[in-house]
C-alpha positions in Angstrom: -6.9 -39.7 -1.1 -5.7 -38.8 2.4 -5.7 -35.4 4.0 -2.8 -34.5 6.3 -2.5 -30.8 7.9 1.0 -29.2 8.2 2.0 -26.1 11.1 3.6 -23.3 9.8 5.6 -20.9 11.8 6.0 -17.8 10.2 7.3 -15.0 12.1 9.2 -11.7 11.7 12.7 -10.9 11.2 14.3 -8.4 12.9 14.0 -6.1 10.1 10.4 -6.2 9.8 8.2 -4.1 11.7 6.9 -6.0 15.3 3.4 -7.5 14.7 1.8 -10.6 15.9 3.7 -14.2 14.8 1.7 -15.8 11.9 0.4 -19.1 12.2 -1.2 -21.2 9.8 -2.7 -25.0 9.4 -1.9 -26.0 5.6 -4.2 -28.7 4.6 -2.6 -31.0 2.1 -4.1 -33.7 0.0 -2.1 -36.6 -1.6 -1.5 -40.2 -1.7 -0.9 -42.8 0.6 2.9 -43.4 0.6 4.0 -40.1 -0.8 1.5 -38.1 2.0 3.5 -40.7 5.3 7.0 -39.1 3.4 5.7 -35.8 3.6 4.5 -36.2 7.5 7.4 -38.1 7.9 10.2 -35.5 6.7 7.9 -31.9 6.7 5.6 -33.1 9.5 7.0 -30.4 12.0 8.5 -27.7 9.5 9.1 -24.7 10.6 10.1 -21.3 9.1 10.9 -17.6 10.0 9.7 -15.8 6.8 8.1 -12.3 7.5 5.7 -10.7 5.6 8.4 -9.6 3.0 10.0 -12.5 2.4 6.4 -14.6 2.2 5.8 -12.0 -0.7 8.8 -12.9 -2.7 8.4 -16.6 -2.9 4.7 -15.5 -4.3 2.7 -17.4 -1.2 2.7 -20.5 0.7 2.1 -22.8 -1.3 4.9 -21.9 -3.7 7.1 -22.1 -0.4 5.6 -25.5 0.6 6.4 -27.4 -2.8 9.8 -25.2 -3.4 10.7 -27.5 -0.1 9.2 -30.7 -1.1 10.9 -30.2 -4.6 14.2 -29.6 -2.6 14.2 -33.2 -0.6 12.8 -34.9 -3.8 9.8 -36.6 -2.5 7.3 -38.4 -5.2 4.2 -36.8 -4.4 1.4 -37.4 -6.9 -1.2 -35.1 -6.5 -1.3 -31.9 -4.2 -3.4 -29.5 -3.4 -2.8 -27.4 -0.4 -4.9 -24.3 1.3 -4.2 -21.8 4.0 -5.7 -21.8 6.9 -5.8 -19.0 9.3 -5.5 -20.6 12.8 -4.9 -18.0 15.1 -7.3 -15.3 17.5 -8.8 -12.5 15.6 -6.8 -9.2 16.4 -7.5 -8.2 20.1 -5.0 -5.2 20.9 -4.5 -5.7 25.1 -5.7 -2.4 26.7 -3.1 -1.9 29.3 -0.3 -1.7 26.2 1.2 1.1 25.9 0.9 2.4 22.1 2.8 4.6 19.6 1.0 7.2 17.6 -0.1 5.0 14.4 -1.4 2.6 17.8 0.7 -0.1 17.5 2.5 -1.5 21.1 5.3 0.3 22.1 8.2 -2.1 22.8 10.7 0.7 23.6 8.2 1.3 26.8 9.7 0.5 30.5 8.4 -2.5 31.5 5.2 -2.3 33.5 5.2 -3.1 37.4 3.0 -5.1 39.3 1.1 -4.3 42.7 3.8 -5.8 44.5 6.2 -3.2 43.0 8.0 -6.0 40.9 8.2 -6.2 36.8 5.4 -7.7 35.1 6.7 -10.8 32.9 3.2 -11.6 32.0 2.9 -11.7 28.1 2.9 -14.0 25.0 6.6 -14.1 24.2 9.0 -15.3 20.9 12.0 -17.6 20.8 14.8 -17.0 22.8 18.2 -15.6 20.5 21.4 -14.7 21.6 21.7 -11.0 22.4 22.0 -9.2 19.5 21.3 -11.8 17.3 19.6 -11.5 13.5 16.1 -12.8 13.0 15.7 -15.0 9.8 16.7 -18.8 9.3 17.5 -21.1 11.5 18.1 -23.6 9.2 15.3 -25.7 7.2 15.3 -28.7 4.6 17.9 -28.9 1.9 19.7 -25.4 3.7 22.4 -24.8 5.2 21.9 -23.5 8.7 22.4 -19.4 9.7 26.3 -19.1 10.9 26.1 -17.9 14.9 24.7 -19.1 17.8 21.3 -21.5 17.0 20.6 -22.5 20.8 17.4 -24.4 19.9 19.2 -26.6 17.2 23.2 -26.6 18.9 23.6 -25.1 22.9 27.7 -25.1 22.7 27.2 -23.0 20.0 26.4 -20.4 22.0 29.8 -20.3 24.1 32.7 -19.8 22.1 34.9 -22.6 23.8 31.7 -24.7 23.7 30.4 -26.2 26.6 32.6 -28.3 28.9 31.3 -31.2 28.7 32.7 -34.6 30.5 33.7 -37.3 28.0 31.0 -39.4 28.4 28.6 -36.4 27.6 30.6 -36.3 24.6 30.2 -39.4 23.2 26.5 -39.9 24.0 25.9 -36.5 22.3 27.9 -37.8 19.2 26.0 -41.1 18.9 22.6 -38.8 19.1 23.4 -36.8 16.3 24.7 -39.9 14.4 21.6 -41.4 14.7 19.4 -37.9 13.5 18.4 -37.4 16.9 15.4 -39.5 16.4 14.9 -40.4 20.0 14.5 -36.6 20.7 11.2 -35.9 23.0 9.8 -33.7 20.7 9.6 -36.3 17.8 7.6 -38.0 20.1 5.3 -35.1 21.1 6.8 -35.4 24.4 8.0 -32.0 27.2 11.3 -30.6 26.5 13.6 -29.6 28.7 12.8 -25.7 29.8 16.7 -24.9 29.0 15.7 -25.9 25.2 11.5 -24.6 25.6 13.3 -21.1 26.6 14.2 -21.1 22.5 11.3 -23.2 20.7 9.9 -21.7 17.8 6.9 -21.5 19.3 5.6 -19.2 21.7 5.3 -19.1 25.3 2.8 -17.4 27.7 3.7 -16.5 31.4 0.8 -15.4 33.4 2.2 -14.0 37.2 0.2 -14.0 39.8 0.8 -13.8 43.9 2.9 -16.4 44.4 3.3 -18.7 41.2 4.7 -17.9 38.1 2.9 -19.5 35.1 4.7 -20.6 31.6 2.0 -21.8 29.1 4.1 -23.3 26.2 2.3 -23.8 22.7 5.3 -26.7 22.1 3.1 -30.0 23.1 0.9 -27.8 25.2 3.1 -27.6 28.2 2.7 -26.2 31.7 5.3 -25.2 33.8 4.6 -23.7 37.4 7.2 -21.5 39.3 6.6 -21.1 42.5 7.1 -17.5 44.2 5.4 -18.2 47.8 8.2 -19.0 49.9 8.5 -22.5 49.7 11.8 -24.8 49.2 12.8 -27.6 46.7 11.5 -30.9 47.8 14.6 -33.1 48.7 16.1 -35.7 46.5 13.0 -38.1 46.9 10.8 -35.8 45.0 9.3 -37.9 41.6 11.5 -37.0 39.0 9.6 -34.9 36.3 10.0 -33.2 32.6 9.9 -29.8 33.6 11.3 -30.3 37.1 10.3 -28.8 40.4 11.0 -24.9 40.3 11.0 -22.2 42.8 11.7 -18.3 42.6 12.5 -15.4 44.5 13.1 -11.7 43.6 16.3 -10.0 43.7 15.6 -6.8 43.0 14.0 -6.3 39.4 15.3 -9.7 38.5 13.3 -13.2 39.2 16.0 -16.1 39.8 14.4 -19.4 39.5 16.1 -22.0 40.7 14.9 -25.7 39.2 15.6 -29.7 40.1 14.4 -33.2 39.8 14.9 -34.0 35.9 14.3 -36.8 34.6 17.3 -39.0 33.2 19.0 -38.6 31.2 17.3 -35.5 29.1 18.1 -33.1 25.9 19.1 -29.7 26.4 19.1 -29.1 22.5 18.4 -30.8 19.1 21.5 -32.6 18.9 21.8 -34.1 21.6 23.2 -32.0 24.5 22.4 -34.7 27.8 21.5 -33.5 31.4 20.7 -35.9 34.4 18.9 -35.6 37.1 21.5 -34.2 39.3 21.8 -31.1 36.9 20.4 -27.9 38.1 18.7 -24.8 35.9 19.3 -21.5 37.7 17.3 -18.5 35.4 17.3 -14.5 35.8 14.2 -13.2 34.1 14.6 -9.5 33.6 12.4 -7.5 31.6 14.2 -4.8 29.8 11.2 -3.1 28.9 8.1 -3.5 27.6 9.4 -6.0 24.7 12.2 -7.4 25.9 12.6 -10.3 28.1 16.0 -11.6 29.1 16.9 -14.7 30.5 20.6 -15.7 32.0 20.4 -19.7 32.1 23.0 -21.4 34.0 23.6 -25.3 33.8 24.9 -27.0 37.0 25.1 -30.9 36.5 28.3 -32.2 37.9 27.7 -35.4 36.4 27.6 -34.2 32.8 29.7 -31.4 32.9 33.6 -30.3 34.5 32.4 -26.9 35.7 28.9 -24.6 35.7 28.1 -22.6 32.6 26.1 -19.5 31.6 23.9 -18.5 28.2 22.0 -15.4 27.9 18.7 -15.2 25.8 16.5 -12.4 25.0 12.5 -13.3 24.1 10.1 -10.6 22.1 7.1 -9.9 23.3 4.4 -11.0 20.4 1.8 -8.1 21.4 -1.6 -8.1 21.0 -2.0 -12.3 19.8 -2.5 -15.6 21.3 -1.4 -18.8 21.8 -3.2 -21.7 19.7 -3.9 -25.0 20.3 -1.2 -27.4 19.4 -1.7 -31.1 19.8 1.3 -33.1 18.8 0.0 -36.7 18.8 -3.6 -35.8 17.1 -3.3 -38.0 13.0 0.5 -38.5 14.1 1.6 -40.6 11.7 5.5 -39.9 11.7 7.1 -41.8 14.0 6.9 -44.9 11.9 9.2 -42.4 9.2 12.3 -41.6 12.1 15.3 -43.1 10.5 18.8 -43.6 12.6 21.5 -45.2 11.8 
């Protein structure tokens, strides 16, 4: 008998009241073969079922087999218990708070000493403006219609994104081949266009001078800096996350970021970016909940022209991140099947 642990994401829809993103380690116990195929196709599930929803499939594990039922895998024996894997409840003082004390997302958004919004907080996925919480798609589903930036970028423009032909292509042969070369099946960074909509959450912590993004996905660090300094020039090491650098225009932070590594992912499917592209972001916090981002892509090698997305994050008051390591019992990789 082998034990295998499973992350699940369960967070709130739109429709159900703001609290803290759930987060649970389901321990699973099975046979040999049958556990690899479970790792192998449910090793890095993730759903966005709120309390409600959770209630009316009757718990996770009813939730868990309903999906291994749905891709028909031979498992023998399984038993599987909840684990609660997050920070006990530990409201931040400085919130401000309703009448029944919960944070008040509707708040302006608070101002540092240096006069300039706060961005500092735990914060959701990024979703198109006005977009619906609620599926993004899972095994043996058919995906949400609309905009799903995480799994499909041009699916956020309505003309798609303009991509040169042999962008095209290479993005075809990706998806062809179930995008099993993507760096996050290999516990590798993601590109920060893609972390800016992970299912995951994100920290940023701002201080004088550097800007801070803690991401849960693989445990990532990114560092903006805001202390005057330029880009290095076009001998800097290539990295994952690139070299970024920001300035304030007004209530807005524009960060301006180069020196990717080639030839990346900006989305699921394959989207490429090479290390000529550059990542120009507006952070702009709304108010107390609401963080938008405007991304813009400018990679003249992989595209005819610049384009633009616009994101908004929710602040996850009053929680944590936790620890995520991708490669610890990582037995999947041996289970990525292409064409």
């Amino acid at each position: 008998m082998q034990t295998s642990y499973l992350r699940l994401e369960l967070s709130n829809s739109i429709d159900d009241p703001p609290c803290p993103q759930r987060r649970f380690l389901t321990r699973m116990n099975g046979t040999g073969k049958a556990m690899g195929d479970i790792r192998g196709k449910l090793g890095r599930l993730s759903t966005d079922m709120g309390p409600k929803a959770l209630a009316r499939h009757g718990g996770t594990l009813l939730f868990l087999s309903k999906r291994i039922a749905q891709i028909g895998l031979p498992v023998l024996a399984i038993a599987a218990q909840a684990l609660w894997a997050q920070w006990p409840s530990y409201p931040a003082a400085d919130a401000p708070r309703t009448a029944d004390g919960k944070a008040s997302l509707s708040a302006p958004a608070p101002i540092g000493a240096d006069g300039h919004p706060n961005l500092s907080g735990v914060w959701d996925r990024g979703m198109a403006p006005g977009a619906r919480g609620g599926s993004q798609g899972g095994f043996g589903t058919q995906p949400t219609p609309g905009p799903r930036p995480f799994q499909n970028l041009p699916s956020m423009l309505p003309e798609g994104l303009p991509f040169l032909p042999w962008a095209v292509e290479l993005r075809r042969q990706r998806l062809a081949d179930n995008s099993k070369d993507h760096p996050d099946a290999h516990c590798l960074p993601l590109h920060p266009m893609q972390l800016h909509s992970h299912p995951q959450p994100r920290k940023i912590i701002q201080t004088p001078g550097l800007v801070l993004i803690v991401y849960e996905a693989n445990g990532g660090l990114r560092q903006i800096f805001t202390d005057g300094r330029t880009l290095p020039n076009n001998d800097a090491e290539p990295w994952w996350y690139g070299y970024s650098i920001g300035t304030w225009d007004g209530d807005t932070l524009v960060v301006e970021t180069t020196g990717f590594k080639e030839i990346g992912w900006l989305d699921e499917e394959g989207t490429p970016v090479t290390s000529a592209g550059k990542l120009i972001e507006r952070f702009r916090r709304l108010n107390y909940g609401t963080l938008e981002i405007e991304a813009t892509v400018d990679d003249p090698k992989t595209f005819t022209k610049p384009w633009t997305v616009k994101l908004n994050q929710r602040l996850m008051p009053d929680t944590e991140l936790i620890e995520f390591v991708c490669l610890e019992n990582n037995r999947s990789l041996s289970h990525l099947v292409g064409n």
